[in-house]
N, C-alpha and C positions, 0 to 999 in steps of 0.2 A: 878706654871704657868711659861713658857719657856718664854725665853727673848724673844724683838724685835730684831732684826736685826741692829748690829751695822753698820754703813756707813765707810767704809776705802777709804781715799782720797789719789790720789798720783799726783805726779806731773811727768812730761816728757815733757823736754827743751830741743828744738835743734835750732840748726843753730848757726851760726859763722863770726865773721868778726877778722882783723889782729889784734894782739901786739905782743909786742914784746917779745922774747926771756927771761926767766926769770928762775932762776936757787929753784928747791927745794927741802926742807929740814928737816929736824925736827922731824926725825919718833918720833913714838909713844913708849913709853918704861913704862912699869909700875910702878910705887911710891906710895910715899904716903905723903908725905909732899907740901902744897902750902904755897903762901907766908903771906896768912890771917892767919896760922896754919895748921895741919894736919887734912883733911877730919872727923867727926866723922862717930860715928854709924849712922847703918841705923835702922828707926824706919818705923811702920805701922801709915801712915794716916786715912784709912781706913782699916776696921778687913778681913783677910780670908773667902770666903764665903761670902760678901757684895760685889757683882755687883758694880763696880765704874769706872768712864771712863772720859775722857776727863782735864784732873789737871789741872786749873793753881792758880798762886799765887803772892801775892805782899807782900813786908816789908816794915812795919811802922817806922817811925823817932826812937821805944824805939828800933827797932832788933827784934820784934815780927814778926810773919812773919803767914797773911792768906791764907787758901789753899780752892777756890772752884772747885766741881766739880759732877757731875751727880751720882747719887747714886741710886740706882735699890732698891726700898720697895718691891716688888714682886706684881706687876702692875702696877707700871711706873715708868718712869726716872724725880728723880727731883733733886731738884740744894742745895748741900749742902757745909756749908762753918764749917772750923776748924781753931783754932787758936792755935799757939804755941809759947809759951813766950820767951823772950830773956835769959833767962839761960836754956829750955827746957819747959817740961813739959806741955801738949796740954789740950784746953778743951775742952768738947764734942761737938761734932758733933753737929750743929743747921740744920733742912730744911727751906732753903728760896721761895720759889716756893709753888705753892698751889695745894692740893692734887685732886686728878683725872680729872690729863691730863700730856704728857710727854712733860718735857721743855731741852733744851737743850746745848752748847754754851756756857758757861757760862765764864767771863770776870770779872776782878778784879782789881780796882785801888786803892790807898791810898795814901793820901796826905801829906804835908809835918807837918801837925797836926795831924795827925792820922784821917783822917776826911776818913772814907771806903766806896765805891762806887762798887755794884756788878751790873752786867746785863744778859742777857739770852735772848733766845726766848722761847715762850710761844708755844707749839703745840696741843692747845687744837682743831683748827681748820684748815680746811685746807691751811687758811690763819695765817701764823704764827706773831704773835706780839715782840716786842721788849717790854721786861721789866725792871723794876728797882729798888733797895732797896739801902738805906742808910743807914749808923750808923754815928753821930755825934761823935765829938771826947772826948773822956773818957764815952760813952756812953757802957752798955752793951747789948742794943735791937737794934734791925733795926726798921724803922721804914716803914710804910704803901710801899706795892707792886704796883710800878706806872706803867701803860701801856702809853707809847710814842711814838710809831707807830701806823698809819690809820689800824685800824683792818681787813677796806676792801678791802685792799688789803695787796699781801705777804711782812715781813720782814725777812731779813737775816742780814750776814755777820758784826755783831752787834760788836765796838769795844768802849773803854772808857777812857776816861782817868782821871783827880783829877789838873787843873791848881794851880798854885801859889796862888791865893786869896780866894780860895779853893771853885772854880765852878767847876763843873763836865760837862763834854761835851761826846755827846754818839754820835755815826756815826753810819750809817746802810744804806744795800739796801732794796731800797723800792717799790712793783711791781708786775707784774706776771712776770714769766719767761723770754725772752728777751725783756722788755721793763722798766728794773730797773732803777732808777735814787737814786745817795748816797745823803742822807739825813741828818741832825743834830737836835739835841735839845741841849739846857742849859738848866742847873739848878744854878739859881744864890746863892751864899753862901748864907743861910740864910730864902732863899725864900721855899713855903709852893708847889708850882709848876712850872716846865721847862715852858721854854720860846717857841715861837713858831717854827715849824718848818722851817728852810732851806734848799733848795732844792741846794748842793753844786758841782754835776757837773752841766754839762751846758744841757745836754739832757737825753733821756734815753737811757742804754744799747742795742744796735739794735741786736746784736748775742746771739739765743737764749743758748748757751754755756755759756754765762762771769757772771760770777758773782760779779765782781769789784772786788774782793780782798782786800778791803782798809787798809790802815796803818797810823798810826797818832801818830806824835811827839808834844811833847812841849819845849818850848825853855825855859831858865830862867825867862824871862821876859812875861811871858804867853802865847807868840805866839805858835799857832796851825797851825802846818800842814800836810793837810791831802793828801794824794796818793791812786790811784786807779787806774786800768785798764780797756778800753772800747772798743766796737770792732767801727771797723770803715765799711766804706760802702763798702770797698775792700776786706773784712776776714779778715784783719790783724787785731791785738791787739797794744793799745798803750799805753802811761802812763803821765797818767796826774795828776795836784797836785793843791793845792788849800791853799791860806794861807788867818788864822783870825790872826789880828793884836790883841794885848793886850787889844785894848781900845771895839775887838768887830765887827769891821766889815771884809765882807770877800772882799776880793782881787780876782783878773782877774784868770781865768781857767787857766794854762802853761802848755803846753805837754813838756814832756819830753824826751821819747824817738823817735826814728825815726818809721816814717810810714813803712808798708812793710813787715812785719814780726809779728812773735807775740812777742811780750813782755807782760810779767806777771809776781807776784807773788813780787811784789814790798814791799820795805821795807824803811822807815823812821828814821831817827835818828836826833834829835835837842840837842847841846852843851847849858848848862848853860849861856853860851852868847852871844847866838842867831846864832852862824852860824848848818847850816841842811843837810845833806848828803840823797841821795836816790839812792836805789840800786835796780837792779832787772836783770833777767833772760830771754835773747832775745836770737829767733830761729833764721833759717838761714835768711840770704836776698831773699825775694819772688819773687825781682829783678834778682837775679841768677840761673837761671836753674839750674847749673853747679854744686853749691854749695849744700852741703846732708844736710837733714831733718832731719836728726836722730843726729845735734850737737846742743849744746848751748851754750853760753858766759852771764858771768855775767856783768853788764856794771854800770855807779857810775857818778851821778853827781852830785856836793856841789855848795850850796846856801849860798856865806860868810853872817856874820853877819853884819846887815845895811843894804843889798841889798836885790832888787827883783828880780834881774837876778839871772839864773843859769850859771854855768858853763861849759863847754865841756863839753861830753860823753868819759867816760874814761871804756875802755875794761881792766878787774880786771883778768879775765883768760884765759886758752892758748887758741888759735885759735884752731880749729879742733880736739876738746874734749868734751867732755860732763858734762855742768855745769851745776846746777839747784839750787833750795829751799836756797836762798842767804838771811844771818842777818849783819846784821851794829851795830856799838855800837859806840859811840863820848866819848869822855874822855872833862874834861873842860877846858885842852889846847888845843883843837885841833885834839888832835892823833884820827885818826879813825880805828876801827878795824872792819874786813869783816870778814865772813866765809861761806863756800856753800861746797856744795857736789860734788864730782867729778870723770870722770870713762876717759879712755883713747880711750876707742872704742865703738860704736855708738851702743851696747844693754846696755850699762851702766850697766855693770857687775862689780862687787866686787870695789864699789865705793871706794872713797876717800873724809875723810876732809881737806879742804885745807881753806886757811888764807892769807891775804895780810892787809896791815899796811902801814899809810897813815900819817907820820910825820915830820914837819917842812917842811910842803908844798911837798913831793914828797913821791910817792909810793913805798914800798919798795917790795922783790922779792917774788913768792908763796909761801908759807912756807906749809908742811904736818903734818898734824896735828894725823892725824890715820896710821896705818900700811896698806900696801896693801896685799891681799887676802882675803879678808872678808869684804862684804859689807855694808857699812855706811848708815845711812837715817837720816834725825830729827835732821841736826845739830842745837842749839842754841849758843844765845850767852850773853853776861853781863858784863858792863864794871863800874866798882867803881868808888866813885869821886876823886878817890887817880888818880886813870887812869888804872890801876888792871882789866886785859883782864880774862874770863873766858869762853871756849865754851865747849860745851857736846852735845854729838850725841850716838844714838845706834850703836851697832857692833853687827855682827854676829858672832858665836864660835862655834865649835865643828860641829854638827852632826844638831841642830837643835834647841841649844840657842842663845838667844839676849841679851846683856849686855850694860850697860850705863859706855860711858867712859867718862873723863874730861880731859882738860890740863888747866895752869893759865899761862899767861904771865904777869909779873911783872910790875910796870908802868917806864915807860923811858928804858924797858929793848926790844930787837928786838928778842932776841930767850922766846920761849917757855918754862917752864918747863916741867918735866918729867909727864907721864900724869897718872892720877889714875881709875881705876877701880870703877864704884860707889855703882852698881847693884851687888847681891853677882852670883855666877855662875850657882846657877839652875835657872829656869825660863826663861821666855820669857817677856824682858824690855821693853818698848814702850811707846810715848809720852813723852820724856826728856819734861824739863821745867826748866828755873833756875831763879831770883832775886836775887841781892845783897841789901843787909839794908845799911844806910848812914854808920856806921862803918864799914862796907867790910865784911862782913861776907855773905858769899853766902850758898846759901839754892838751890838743886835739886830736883825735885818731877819728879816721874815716874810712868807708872800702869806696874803692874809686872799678868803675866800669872802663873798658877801655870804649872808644868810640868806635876804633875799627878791630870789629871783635873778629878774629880765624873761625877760630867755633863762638857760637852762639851761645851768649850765659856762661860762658866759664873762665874769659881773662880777666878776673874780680881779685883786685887785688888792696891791702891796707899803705897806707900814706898817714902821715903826722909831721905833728908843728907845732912848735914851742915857744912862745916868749922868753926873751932875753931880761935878767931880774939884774935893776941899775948895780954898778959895782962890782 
């Protein structure tokens, strides 16, 4: 039976406003040494010939490290999770999803007890549901498939996370097509079913295009907050955020960025003690004729700890370039580490990773992360509680491959290391993904193409790779 039709998302950010001058650096040189240890082998998460798409993953308090992801039984896609232990060695493959209908999406949290938290949407209908399974901690089952979304209408954009007291909070849009509004449930530790819904913007989506995008940080102290984008009555897109305080309730709507323009594709980051960074990817000014549509700028504003204000709007890249798909990562001093993708002229050709780093209160200059002539997409990023920066993005090579590159900045240090190769050189890479465990050991999962496909589009299969942590 021949696949469905896998969905390919991209993103295209323009427009621009001033900063200043900033010198960059860092190319990309190939290695093999980080400061965790030397990258290891690369292993299969999923077999050759197993249809699989979409990876992600999280590590547990032991270094165990779960990997879900959609897996092709030859009539539908359902959601399967693997676990691979802290010295190696993986064990088989579970499906969580229930068989005949295709789910998708799929979303992974783990708590500071090992307490695992997956979600997905359900497509058995044409109203998609948000679902959910647990495993208690030192547990080997999951336990019952919860539906948390109005089934009557559509769920998307499903995100999770695992707080400190070890309650799970799931966010999603909720809706028909431009009239979504982001939603929440808890599950409180312990408890048999989530708590009721909240309705956590203020209205619904009015442009039938947005789809909120949401991101959600937690801070040490359990604060959640959530970011999303909405369109507003003028076309533009804007970004607004939403904070629950520890004890549970939520707090006033904030926008964030300026009216006018589109701003999208937002991203969250919260420190261990409480202060929160948010970053995202604004077009040109809609106020300026003048100014081209074909740029974008990534723009960054931090939320100290204690406070409900934010701060300025800080433009992260150059004026009159083309930025987009922007990650954050908070270290527990403070340091904050960005990365987005970059092109110098307005078809955003043979992109670039770039990086800026945010310590002891000021920003420091663009740093490049990849080599220019071959273009970048899917940067990520992951930063240790040591402060141990790591990002990885696909690269283009040769004639018609994609490879997964990495580089690691050390923590207190401002240059990058030498950067490594993750992916081996046949295939076609796609969907990086990374985690770090509490001892610093980072883990990459990727889907790899084969080059010499039998059928066409369907020998897609996951690979990963771990750093060896000294000692």
């Amino acid at each position: 039976m021949p696949l469905p039709p896998r969905r390919a998302l991209a993103l295209a950010v323009v427009g621009a406003a001033a900063v200043p001058a900033m010198a960059v650096a860092g190319a990309f040189v190939p290695a093999t040494a980080e400061p965790q240890g030397p990258w290891g082998g690369v292993s299969n998460v999923s077999r050759s010939g197993s249809p699989s798409d979409d990876p992600r993953l999280a590590a547990a308090p032991t270094g165990s490290v779960s990997y879900v992801w959609e897996g092709w039984n030859g009539r539908t896609w359902q959601i399967r999770l693997r676990t691979r232990g802290p010295r190696g060695g993986f064990t088989p493959p579970i499906t969580l999803s229930a068989a005949g209908a295709n789910h998708e999406d799929p979303r992974i949290a783990i708590g500071a007890d090992g307490f695992t938290a997956v979600s997905w949407k359900n497509m058995r209908t044409w109203n998609r549901t948000v679902q959910v399974r647990v495993r208690q901690p030192g547990a080997r089952a999951f336990g019952p498939t919860r539906t948390i979304s109005n089934p009557h209408a559509d769920a998307t954009q499903n995100r999770i996370a695992v707080l400190p007291n070890g309650d799970v909070i799931v966010v999603w849009m909720q809706g028909q097509r431009g009239l979504r509004v982001l939603q929440a449930r808890v599950l409180k530790r312990g408890a048999k079913s989530f708590g009721r819904t909240v309705n956590v913007s203020r209205g619904p989506v009015i442009d039938s295009e947005a789809e909120g995008d949401p991101s959600i940080a937690v801070a040490g102290d359990g604060a959640v907050t959530v970011a999303w984008e909405v369109a507003t009555r003028d076309g533009s897109f804007v970004i607004q955020v939403r904070r629950r305080s520890p004890g549970g309730s939520w707090g006033q709507v904030q926008g964030l960025s300026r009216p006018g323009a589109q701003s999208n594709d937002v991203k969250v980051a919260a420190s261990s003690t409480g202060e929160v960074v948010a970053i995202w990817a604004r077009e040109h000014d809609a106020s300026n004729p003048s100014s081209s549509g074909a740029f974008g700028q990534i723009q960054a504003r931090i939320r100290p700890a204690g406070s409900t204000a934010w701060g300025p709007i800080t433009n992260l890249s150059r004026a009159g370039t083309h930025a987009s798909d922007p990650q954050v990562g908070i270290a527990p001093d403070g340091t904050i580490t960005t990365v987005w993708e970059w092109a110098s002229d307005a078809l955003a050709a043979r992109k670039q990773t770039q990086s800026r780093t945010r310590a002891a209160g000021a920003w420091g200059p663009v740093q490049a992360l990849s080599q220019r002539g071959k273009d970048v997409d899917d940067p990520v990023l992951v930063v240790a509680t040591d402060g141990t920066a790591t990002a990885a993005w696909k690269r283009s090579y040769g004639r018609a491959g994609v490879r997964v590159q990495a580089r690691t900045r050390p923590a207190g240090a401002t240059a990058w290391n030498s950067g490594v190769w993750l992916s081996g050189a046949r295939g076609e890479a796609d969907e990086p993904r990374l985690t770090v465990a509490p001892n610093g050991v980072v883990t990459a999962v990727w889907k790899l193409s084969s080059p010499l496909r039998v059928v066409p589009d369907q020998n897609f299969y996951l690979q990963t790779r771990s750093t060896a942590f000294p000692g």
